[in-house]
mmCIF file of the N, C-alpha and C atoms, coordinates in Angstrom:
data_MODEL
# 
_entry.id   MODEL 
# 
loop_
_atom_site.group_PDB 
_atom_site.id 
_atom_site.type_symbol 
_atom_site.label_atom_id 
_atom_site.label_alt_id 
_atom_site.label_comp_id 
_atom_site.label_asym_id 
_atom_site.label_entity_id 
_atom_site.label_seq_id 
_atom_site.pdbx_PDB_ins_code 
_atom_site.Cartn_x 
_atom_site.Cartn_y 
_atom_site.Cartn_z 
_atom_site.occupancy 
_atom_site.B_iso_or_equiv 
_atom_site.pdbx_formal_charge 
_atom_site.auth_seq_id 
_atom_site.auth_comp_id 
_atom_site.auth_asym_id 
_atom_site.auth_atom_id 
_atom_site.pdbx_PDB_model_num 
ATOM 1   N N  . UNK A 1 1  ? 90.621  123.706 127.553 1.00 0.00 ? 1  UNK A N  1 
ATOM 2   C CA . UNK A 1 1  ? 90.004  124.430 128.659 1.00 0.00 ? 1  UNK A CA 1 
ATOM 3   C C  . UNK A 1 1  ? 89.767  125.865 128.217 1.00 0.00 ? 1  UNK A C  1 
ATOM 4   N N  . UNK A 1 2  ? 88.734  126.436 128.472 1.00 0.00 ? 2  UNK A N  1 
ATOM 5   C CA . UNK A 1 2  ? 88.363  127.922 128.239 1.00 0.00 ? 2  UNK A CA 1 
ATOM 6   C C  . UNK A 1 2  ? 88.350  128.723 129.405 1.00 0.00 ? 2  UNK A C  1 
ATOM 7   N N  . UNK A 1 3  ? 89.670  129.224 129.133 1.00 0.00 ? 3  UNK A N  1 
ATOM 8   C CA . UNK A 1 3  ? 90.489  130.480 130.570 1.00 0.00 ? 3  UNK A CA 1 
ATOM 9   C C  . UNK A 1 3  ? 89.697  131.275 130.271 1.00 0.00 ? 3  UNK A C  1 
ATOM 10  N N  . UNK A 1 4  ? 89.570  132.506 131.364 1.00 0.00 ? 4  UNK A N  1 
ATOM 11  C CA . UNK A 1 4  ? 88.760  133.681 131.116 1.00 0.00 ? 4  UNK A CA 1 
ATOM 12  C C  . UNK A 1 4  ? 90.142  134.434 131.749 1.00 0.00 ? 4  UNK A C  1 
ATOM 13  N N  . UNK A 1 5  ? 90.521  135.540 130.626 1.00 0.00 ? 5  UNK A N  1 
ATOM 14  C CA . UNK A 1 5  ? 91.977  136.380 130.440 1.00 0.00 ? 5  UNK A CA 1 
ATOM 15  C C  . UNK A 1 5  ? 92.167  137.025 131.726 1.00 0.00 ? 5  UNK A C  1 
ATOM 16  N N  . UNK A 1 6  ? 90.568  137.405 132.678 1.00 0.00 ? 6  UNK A N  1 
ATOM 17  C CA . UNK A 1 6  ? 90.773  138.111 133.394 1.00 0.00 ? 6  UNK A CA 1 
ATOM 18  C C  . UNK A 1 6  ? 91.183  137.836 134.705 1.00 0.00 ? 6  UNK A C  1 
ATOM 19  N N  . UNK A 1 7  ? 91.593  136.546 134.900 1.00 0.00 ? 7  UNK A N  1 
ATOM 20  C CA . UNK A 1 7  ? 91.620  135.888 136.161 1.00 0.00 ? 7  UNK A CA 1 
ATOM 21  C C  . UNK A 1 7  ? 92.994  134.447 135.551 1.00 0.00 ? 7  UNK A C  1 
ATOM 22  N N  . UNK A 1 8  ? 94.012  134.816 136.821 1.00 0.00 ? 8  UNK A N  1 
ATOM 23  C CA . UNK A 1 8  ? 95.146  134.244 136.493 1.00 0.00 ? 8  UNK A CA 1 
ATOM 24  C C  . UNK A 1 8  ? 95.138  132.313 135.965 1.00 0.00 ? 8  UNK A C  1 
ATOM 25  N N  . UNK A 1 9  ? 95.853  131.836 135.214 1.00 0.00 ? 9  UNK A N  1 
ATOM 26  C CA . UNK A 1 9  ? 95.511  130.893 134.992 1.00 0.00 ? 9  UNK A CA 1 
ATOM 27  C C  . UNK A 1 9  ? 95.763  129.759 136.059 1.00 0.00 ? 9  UNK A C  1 
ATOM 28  N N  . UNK A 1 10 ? 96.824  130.442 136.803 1.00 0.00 ? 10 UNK A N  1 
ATOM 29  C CA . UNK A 1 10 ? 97.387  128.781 137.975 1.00 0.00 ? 10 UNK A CA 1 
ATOM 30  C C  . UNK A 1 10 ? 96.046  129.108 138.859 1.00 0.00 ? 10 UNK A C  1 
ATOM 31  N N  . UNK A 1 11 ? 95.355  130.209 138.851 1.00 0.00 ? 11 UNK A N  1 
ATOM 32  C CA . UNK A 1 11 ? 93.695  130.041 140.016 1.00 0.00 ? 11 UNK A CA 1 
ATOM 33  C C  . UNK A 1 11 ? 92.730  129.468 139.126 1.00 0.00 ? 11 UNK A C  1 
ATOM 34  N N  . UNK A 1 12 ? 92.710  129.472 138.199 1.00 0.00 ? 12 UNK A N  1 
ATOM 35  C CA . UNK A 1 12 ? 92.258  128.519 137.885 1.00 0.00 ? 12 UNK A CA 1 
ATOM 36  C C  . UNK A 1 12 ? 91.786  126.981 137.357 1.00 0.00 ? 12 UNK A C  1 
ATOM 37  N N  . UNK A 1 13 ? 93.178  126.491 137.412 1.00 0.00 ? 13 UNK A N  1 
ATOM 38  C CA . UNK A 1 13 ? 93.711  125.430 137.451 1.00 0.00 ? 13 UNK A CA 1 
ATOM 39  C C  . UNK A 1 13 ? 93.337  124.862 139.055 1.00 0.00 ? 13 UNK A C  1 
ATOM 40  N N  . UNK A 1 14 ? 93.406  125.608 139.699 1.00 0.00 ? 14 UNK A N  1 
ATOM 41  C CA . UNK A 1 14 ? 93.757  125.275 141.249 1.00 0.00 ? 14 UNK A CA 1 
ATOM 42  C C  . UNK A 1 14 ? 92.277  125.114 141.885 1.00 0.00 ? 14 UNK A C  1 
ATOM 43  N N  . UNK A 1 15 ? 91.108  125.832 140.918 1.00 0.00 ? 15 UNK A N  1 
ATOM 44  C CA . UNK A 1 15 ? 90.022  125.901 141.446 1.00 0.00 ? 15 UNK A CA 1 
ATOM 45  C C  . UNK A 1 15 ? 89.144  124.495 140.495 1.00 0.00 ? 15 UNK A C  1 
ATOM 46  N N  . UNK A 1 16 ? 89.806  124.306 139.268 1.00 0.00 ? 16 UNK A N  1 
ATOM 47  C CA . UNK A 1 16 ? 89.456  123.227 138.908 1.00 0.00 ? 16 UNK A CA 1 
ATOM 48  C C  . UNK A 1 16 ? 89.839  121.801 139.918 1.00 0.00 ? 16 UNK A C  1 
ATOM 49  N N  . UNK A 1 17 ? 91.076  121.836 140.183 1.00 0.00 ? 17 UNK A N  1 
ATOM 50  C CA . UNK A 1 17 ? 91.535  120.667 140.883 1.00 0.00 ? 17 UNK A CA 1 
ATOM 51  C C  . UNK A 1 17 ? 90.663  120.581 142.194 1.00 0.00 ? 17 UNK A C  1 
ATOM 52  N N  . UNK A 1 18 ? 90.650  121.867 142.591 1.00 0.00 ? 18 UNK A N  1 
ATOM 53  C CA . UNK A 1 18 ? 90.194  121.561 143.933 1.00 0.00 ? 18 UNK A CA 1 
ATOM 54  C C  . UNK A 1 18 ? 88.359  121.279 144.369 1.00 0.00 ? 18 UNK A C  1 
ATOM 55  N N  . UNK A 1 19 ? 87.760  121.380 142.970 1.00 0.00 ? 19 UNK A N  1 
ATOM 56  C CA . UNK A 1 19 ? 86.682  121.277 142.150 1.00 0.00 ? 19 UNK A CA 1 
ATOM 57  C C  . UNK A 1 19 ? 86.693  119.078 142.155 1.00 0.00 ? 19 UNK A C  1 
ATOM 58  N N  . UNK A 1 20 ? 87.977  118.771 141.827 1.00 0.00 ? 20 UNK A N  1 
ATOM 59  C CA . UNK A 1 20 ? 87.449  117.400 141.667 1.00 0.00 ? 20 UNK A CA 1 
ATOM 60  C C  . UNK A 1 20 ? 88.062  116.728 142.624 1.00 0.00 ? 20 UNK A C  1 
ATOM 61  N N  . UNK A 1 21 ? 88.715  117.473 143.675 1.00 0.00 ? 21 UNK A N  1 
ATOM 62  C CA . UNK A 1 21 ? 88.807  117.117 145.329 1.00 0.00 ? 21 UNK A CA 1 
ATOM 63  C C  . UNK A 1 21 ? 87.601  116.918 145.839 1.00 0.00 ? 21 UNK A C  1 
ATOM 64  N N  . UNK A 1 22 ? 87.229  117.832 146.050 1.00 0.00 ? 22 UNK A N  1 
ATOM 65  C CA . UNK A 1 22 ? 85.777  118.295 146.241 1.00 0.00 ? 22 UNK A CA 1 
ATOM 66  C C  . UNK A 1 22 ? 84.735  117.223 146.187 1.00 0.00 ? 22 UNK A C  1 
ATOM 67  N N  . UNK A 1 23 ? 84.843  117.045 144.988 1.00 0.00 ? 23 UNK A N  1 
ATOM 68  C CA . UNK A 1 23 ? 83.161  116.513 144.189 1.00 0.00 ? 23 UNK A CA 1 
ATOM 69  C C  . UNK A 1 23 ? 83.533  114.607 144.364 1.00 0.00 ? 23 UNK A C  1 
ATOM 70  N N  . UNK A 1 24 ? 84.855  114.804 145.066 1.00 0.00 ? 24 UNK A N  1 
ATOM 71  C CA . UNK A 1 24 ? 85.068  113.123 144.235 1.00 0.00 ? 24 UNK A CA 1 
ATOM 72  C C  . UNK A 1 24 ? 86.074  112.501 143.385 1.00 0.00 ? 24 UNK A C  1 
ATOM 73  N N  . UNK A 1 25 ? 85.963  113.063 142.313 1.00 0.00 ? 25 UNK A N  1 
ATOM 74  C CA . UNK A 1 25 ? 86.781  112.977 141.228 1.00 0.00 ? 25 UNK A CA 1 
ATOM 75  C C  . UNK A 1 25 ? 88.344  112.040 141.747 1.00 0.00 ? 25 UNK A C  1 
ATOM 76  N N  . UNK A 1 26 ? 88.828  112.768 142.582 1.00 0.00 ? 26 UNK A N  1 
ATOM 77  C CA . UNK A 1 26 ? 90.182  112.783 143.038 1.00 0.00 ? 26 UNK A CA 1 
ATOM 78  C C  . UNK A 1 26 ? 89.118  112.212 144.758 1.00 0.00 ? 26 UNK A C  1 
ATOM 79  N N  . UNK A 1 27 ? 89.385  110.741 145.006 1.00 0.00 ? 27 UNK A N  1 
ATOM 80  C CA . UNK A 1 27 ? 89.403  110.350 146.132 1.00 0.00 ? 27 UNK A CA 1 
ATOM 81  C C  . UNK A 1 27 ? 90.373  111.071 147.391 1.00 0.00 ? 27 UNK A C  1 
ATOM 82  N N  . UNK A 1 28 ? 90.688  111.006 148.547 1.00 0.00 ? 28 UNK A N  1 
ATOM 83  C CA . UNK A 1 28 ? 91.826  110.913 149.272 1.00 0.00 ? 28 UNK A CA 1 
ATOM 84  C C  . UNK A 1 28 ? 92.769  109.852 148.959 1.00 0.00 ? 28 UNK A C  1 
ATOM 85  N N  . UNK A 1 29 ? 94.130  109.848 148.869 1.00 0.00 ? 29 UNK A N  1 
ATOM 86  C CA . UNK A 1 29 ? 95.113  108.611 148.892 1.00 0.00 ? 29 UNK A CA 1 
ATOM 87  C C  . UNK A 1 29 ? 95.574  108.794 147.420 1.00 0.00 ? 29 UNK A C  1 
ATOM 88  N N  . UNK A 1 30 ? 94.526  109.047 146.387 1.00 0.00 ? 30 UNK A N  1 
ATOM 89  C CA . UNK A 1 30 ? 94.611  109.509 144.793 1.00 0.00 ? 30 UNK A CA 1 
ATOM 90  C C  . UNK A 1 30 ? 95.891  110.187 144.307 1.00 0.00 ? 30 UNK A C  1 
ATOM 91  N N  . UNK A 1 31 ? 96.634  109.707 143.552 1.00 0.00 ? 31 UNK A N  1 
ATOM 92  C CA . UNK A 1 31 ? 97.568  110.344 143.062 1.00 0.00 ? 31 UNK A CA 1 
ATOM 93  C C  . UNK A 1 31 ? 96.750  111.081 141.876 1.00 0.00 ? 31 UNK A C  1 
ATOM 94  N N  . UNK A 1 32 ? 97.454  113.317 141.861 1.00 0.00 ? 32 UNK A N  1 
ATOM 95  C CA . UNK A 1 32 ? 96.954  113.771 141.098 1.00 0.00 ? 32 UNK A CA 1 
ATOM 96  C C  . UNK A 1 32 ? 98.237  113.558 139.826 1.00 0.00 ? 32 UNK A C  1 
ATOM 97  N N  . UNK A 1 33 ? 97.114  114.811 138.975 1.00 0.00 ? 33 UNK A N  1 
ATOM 98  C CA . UNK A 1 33 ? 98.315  114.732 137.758 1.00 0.00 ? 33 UNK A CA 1 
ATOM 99  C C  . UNK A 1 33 ? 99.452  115.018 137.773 1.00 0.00 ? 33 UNK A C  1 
ATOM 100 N N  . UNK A 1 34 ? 100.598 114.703 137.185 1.00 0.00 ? 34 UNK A N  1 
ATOM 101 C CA . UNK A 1 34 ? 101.724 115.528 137.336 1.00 0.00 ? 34 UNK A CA 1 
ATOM 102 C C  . UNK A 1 34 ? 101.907 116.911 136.590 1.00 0.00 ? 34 UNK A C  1 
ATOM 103 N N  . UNK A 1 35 ? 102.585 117.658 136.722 1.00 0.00 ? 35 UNK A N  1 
ATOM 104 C CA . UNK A 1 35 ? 103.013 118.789 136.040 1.00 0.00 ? 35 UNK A CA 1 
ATOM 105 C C  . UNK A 1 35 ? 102.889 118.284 134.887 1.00 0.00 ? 35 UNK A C  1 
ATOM 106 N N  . UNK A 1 36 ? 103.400 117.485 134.016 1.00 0.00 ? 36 UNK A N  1 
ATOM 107 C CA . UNK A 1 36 ? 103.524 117.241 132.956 1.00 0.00 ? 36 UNK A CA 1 
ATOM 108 C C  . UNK A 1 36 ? 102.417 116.802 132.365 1.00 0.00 ? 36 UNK A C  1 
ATOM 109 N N  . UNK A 1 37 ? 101.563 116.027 133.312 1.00 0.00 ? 37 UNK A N  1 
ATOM 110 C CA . UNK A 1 37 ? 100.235 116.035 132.733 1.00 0.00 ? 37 UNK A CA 1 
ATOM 111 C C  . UNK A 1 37 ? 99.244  116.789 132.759 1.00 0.00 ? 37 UNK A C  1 
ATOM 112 N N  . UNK A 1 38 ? 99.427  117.737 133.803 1.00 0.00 ? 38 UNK A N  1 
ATOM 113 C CA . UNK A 1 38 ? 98.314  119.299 134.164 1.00 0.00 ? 38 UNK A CA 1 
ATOM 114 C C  . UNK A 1 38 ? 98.727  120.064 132.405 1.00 0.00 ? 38 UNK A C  1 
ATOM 115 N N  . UNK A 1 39 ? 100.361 119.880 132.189 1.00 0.00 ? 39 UNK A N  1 
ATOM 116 C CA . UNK A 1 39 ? 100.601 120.918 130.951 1.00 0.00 ? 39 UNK A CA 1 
ATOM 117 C C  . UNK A 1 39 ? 100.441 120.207 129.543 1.00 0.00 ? 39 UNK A C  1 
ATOM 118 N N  . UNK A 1 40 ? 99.537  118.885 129.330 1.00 0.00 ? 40 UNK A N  1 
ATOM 119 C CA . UNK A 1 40 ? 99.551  118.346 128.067 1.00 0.00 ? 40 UNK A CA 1 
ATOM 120 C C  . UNK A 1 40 ? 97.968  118.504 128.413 1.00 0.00 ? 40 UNK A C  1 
ATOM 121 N N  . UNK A 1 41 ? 97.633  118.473 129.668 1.00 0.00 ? 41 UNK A N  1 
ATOM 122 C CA . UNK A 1 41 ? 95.949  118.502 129.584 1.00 0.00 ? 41 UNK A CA 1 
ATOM 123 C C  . UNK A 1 41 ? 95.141  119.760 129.316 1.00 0.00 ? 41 UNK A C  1 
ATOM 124 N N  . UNK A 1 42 ? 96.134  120.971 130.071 1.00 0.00 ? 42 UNK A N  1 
ATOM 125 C CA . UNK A 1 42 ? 95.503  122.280 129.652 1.00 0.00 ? 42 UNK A CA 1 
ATOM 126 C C  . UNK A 1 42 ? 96.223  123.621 128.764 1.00 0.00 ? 42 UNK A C  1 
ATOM 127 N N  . UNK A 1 43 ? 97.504  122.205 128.582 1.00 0.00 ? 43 UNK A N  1 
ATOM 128 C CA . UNK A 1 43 ? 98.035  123.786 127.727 1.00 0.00 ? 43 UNK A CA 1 
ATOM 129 C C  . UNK A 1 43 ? 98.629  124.967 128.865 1.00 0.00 ? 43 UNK A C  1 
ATOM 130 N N  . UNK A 1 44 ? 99.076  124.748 129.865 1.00 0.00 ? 44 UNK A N  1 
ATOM 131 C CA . UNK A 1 44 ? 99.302  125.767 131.242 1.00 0.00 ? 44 UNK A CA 1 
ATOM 132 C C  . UNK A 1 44 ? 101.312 125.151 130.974 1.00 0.00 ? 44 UNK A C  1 
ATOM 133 N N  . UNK A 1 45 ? 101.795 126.583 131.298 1.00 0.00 ? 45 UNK A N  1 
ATOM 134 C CA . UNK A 1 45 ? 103.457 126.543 131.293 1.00 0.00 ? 45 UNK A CA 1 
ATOM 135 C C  . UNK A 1 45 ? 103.385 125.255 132.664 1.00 0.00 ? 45 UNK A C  1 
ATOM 136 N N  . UNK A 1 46 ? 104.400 124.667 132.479 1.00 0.00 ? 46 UNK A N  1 
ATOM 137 C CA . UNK A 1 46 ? 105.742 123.493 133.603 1.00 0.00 ? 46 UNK A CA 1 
ATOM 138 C C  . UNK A 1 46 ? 105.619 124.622 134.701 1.00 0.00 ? 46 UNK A C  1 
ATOM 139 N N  . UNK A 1 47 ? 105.655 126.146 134.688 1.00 0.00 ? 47 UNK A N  1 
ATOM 140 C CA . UNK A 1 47 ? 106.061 126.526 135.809 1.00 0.00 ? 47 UNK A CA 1 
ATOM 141 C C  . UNK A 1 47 ? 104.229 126.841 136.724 1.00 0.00 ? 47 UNK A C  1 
ATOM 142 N N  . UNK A 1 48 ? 103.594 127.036 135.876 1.00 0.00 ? 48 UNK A N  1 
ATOM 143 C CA . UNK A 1 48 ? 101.967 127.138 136.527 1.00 0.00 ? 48 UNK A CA 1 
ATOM 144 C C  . UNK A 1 48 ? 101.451 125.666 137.108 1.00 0.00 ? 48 UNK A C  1 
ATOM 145 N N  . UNK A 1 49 ? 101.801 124.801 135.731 1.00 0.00 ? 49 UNK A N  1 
ATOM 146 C CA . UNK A 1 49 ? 101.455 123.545 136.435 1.00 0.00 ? 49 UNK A CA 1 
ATOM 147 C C  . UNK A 1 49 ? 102.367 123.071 138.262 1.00 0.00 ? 49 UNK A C  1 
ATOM 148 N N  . UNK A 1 50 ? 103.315 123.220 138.223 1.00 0.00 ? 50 UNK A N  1 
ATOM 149 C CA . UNK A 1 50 ? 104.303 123.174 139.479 1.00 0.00 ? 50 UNK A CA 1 
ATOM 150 C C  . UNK A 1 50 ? 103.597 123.973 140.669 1.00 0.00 ? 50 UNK A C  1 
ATOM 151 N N  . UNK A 1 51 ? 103.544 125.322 140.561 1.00 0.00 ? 51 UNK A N  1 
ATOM 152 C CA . UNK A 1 51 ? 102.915 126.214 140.957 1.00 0.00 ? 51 UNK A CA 1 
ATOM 153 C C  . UNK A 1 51 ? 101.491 125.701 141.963 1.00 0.00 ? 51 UNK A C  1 
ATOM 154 N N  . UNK A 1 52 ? 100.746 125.223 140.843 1.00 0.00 ? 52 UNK A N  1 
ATOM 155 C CA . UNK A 1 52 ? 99.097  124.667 141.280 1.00 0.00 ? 52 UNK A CA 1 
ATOM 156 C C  . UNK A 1 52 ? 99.163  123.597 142.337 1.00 0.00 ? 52 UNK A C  1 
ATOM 157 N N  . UNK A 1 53 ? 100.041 122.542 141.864 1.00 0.00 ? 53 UNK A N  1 
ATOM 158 C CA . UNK A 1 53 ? 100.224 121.495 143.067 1.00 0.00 ? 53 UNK A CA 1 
ATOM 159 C C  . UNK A 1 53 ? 100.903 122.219 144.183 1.00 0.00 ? 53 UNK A C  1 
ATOM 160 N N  . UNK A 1 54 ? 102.111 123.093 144.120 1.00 0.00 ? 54 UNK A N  1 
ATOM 161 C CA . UNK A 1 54 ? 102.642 123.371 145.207 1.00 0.00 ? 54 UNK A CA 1 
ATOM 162 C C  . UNK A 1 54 ? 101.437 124.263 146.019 1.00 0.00 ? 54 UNK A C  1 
ATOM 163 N N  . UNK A 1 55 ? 100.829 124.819 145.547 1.00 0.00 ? 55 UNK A N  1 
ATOM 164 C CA . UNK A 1 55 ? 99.386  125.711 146.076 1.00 0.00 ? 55 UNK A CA 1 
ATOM 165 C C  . UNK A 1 55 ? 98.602  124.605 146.754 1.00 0.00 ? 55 UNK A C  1 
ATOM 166 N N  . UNK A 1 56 ? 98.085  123.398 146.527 1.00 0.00 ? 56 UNK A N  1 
ATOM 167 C CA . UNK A 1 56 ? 97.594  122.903 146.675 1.00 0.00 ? 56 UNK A CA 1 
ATOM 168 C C  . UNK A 1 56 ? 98.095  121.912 148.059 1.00 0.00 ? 56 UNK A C  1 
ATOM 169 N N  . UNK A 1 57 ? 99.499  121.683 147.809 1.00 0.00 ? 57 UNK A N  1 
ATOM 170 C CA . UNK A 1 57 ? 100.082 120.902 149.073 1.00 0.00 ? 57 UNK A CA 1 
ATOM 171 C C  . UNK A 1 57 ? 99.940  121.968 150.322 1.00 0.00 ? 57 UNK A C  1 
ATOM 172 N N  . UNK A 1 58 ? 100.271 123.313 149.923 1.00 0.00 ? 58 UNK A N  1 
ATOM 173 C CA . UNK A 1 58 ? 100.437 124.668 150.916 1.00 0.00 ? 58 UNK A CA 1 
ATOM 174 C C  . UNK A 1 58 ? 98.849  124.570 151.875 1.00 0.00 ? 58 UNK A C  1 
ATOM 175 N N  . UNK A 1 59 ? 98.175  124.577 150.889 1.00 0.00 ? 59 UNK A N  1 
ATOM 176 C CA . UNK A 1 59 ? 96.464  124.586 151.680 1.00 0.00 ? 59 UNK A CA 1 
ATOM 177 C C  . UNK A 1 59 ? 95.969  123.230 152.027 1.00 0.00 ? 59 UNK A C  1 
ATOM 178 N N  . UNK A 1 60 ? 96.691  121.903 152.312 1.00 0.00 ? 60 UNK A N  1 
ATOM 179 C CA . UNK A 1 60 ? 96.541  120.638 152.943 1.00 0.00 ? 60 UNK A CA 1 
ATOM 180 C C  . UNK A 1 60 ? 95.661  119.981 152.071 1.00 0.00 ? 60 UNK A C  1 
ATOM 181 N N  . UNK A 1 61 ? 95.549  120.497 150.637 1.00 0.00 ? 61 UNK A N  1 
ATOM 182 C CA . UNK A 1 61 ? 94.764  119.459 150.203 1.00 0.00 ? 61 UNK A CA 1 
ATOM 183 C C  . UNK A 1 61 ? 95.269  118.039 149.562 1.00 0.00 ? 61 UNK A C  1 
ATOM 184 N N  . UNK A 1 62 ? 96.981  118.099 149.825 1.00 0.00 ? 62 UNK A N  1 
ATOM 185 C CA . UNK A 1 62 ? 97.560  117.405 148.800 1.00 0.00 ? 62 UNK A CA 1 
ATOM 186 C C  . UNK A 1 62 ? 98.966  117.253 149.541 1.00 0.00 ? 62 UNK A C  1 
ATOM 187 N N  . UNK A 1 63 ? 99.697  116.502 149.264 1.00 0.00 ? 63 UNK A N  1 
ATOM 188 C CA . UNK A 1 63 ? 100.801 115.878 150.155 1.00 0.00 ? 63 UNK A CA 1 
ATOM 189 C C  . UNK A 1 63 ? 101.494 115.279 148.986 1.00 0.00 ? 63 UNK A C  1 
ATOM 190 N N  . UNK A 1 64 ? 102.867 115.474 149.338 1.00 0.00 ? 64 UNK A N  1 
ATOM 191 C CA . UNK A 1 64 ? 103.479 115.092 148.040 1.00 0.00 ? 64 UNK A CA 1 
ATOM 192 C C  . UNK A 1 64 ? 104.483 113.948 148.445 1.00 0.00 ? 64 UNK A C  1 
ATOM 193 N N  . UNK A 1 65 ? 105.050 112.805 147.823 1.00 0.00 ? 65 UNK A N  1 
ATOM 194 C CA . UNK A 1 65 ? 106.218 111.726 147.928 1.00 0.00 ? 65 UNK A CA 1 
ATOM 195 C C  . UNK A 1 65 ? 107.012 111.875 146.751 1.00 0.00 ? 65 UNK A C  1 
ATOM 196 N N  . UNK A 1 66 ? 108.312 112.433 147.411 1.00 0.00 ? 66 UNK A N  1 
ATOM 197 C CA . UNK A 1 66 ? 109.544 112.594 146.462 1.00 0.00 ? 66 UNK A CA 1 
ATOM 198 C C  . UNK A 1 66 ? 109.334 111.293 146.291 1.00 0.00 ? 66 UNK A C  1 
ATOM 199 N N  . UNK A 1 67 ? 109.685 111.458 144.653 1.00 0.00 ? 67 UNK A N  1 
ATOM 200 C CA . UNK A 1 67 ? 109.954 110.545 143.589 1.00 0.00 ? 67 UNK A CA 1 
ATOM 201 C C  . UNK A 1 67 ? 108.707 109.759 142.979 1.00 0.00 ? 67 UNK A C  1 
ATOM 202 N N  . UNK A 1 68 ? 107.279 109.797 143.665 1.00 0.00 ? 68 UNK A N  1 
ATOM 203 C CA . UNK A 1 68 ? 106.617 109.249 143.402 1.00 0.00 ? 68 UNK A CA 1 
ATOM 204 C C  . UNK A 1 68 ? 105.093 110.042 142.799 1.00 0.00 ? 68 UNK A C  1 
ATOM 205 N N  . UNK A 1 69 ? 105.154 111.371 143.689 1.00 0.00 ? 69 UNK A N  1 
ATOM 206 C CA . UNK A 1 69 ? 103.823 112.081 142.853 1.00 0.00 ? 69 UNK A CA 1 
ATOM 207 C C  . UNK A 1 69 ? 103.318 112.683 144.099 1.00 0.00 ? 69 UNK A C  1 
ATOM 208 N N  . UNK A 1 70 ? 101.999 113.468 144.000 1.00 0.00 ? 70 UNK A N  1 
ATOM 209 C CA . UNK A 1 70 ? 101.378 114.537 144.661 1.00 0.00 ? 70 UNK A CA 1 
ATOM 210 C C  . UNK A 1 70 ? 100.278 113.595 144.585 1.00 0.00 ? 70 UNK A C  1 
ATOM 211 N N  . UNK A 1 71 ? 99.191  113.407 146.115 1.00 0.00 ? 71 UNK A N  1 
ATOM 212 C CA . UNK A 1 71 ? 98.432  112.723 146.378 1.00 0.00 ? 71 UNK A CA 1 
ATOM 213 C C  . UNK A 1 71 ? 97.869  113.758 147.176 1.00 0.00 ? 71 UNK A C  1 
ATOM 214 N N  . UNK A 1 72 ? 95.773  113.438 147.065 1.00 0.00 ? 72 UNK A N  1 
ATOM 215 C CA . UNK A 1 72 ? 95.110  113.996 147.984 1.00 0.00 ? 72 UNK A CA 1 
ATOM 216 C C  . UNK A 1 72 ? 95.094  113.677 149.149 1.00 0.00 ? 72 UNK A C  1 
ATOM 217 N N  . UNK A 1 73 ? 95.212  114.413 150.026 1.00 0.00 ? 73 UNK A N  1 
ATOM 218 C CA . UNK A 1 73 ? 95.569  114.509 151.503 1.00 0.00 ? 73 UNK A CA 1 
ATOM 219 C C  . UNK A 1 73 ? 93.810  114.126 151.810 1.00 0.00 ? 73 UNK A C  1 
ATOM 220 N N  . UNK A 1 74 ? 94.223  113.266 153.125 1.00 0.00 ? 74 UNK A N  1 
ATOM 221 C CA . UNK A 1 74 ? 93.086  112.499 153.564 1.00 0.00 ? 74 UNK A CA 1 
ATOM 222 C C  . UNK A 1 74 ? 91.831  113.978 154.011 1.00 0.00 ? 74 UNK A C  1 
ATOM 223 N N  . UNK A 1 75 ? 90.972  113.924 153.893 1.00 0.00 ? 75 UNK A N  1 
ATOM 224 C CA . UNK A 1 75 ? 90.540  115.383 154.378 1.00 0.00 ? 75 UNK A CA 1 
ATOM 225 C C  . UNK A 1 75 ? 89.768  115.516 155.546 1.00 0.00 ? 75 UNK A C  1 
ATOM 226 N N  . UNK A 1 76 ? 89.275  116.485 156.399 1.00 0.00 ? 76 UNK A N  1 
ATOM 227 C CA . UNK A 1 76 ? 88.725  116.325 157.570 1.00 0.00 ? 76 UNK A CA 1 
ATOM 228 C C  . UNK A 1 76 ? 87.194  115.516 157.272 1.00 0.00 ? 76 UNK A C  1 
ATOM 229 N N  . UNK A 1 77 ? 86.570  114.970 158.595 1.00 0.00 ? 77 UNK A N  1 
ATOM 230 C CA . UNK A 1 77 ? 84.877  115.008 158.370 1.00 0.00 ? 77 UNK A CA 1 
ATOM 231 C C  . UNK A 1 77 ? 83.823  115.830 158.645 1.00 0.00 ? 77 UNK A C  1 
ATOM 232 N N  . UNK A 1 78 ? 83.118  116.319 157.991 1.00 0.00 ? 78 UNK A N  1 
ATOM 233 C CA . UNK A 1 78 ? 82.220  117.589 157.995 1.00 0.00 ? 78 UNK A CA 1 
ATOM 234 C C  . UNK A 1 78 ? 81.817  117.031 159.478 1.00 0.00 ? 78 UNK A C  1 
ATOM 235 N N  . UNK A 1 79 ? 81.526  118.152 160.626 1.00 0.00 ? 79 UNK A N  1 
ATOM 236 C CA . UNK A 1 79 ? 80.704  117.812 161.156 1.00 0.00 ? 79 UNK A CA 1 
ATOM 237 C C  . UNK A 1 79 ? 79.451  117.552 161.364 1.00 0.00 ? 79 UNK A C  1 
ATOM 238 N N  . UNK A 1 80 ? 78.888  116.421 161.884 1.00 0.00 ? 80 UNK A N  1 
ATOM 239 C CA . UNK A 1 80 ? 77.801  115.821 161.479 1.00 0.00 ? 80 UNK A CA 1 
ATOM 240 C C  . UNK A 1 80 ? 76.301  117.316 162.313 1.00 0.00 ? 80 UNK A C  1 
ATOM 241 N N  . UNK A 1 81 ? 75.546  117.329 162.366 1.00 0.00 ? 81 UNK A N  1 
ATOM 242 C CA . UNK A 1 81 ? 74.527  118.843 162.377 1.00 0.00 ? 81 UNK A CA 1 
ATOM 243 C C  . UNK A 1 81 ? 73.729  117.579 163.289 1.00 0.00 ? 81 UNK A C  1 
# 
């Protein structure tokens, strides 16, 4: 991944994830990566990777099950126009 120095790395981790919330990538119900796999995928410390999901459960995008993993939280429906 190519960080830009000037902008912290867990925001951008967090803007990636929430990038393939977003788009798809990561359905609702989807188990995301774990810490351990956020830090073999981008090279980001155990404590940023931790960090990003806990950011992520904080802003409802993500819901977590002790012992089992951090999953995307079902999300609202746009209202229809």
């Amino acid at each position: 991944m190519d960080w830009k120095p000037e902008i912290p790395r867990w925001r951008q981790l967090y803007a990636l994830l929430e990038d393939r919330i977003d788009n798809g990538t990561y359905p609702p119900g989807t188990r995301l990566p774990s810490a351990l796999d956020l830090q073999a995928e981008t090279g980001v410390s155990p404590v940023t990777a931790r960090r990003v999901l806990k950011e992520l459960r904080t802003a409802g995008l993500a819901y977590m099950e002790p012992g089992i993993g951090t999953f995307v939280s079902k999300l609202p429906k746009a209202p229809s126009s």
